[in-house]
C-alpha positions in Angstrom: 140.7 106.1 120.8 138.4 103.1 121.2 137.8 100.9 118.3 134.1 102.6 118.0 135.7 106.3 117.7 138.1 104.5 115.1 135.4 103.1 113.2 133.4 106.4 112.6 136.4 107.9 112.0 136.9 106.0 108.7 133.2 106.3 108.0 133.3 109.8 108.0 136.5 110.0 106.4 135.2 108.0 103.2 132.4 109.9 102.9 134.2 113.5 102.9 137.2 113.1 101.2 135.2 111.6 97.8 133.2 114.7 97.4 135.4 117.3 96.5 136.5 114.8 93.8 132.7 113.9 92.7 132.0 118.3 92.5 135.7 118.5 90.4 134.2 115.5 88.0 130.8 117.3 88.0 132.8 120.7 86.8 134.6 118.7 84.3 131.6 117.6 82.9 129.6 120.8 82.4 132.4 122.6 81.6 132.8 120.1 78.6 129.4 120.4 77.9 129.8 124.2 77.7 133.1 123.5 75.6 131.2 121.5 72.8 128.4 123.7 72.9 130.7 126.8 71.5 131.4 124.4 68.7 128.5 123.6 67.7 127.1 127.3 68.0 129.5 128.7 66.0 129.1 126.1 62.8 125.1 127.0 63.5 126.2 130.1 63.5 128.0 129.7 59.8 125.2 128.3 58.6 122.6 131.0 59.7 125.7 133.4 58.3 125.3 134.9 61.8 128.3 136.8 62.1 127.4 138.8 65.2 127.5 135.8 67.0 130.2 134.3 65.6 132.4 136.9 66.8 131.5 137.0 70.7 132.7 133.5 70.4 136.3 134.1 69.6 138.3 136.5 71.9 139.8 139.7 70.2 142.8 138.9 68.3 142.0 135.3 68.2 144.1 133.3 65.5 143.1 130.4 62.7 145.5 128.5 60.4 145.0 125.7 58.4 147.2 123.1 57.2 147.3 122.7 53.5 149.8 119.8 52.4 153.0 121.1 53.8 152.3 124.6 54.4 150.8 126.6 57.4 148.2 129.3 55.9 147.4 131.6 58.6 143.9 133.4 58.4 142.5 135.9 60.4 138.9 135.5 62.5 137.6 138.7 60.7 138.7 137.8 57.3 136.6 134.5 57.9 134.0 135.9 59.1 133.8 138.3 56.3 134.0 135.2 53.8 130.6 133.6 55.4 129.1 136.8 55.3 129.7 137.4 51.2 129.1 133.3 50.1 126.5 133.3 47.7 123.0 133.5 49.1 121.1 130.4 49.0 124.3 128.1 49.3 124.1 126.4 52.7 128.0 126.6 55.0 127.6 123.4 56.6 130.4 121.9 58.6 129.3 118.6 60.3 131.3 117.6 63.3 132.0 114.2 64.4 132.9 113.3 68.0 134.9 115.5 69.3 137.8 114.7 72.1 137.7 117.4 74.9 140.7 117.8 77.0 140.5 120.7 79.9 142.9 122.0 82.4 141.6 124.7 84.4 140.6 127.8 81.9 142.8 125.7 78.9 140.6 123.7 76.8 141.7 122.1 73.4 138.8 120.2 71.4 139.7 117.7 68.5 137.2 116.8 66.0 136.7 115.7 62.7 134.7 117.3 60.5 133.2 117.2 56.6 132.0 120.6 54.3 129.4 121.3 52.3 128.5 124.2 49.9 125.2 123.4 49.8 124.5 119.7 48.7 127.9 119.2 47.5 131.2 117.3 49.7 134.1 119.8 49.7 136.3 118.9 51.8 136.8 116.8 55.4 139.9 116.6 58.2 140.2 117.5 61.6 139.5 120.8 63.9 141.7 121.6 66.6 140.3 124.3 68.9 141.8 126.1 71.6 139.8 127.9 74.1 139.8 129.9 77.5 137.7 130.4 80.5 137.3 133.8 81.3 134.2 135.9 83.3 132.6 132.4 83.3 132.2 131.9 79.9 134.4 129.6 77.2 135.9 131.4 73.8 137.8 130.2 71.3 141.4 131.8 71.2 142.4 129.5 68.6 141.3 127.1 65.2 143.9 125.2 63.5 142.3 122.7 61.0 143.8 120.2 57.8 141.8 119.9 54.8 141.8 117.1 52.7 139.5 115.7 49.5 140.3 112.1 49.7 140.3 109.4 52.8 137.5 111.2 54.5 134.7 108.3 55.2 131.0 109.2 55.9 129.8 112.0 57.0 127.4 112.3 59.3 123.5 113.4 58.2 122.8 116.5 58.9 
């Protein structure tokens, strides 16, 4: 092979082989973007107490615990649901997320975010959201919520 094959044999070469990992960053990055964006609709959805909605994000069977001092307190999607759906009318649900960290792995995503409550005007609560979701028929749902609650240590909150 003379020096000339050589050379646009290396050309080519490094400008194939960085592509498939440009498309794979590419992927990454909308699928994150999808990822956050099933966060943030279903706290929009909790605060329009759209329920409907809130339930095509979660897969059937889909589990939620929270983490109360020591002890695990395990929920179920439908009995959360049902709690948005019967708070008093006129008190505004608002969650406000920080940043979250996304971490994906094919159709495995886990998203990590902190978070402060509201009922209505008022500070309830703050700590940290840990969501599991899966890829499946192209679109991402959560499988999973596990949060901490706390009252104290919890900074600003972001304006909504």
């Amino acid at each position: 092979m003379t020096l000339a094959w050589r050379l646009a044999f290396a050309i080519v070469a490094l400008w194939v082989v960085p592509r498939p990992m440009l498309a794979q960053g590419a992927v990454v990055a909308t699928d994150s973007a999808q990822i956050h964006g099933v966060v943030v609709q279903l706290f929009d959805a909790m605060r329009a107490r759209d329920t409907a909605t809130i339930r095509a994000l979660f897969v059937p069977n889909a589990s939620m615990q929270s983490l109360r001092d020591t002890a695990v307190v395990f929920d179920r999607v439908d009995g959360w649901v049902t709690s948005i759906a019967r708070a008093p009318q006129g008190v505004l649900l608002d969650e406000r997320l920080g940043a979250p960290t996304i971490q994906i792995d094919g159709p495995l995503a886990t998203v990590w975010v902190d978070y402060w409550f509201f009922l209505g005007p008022r500070f309830s609560h703050c700590g940290v959201d840990a969501f599991q979701l899966v890829k499946g028929a192209g679109r991402w749902r959560i499988f999973s919520i596990v949060d901490t609650r706390r009252t104290a240590g919890c900074g600003a909150s972001p304006e909504r």
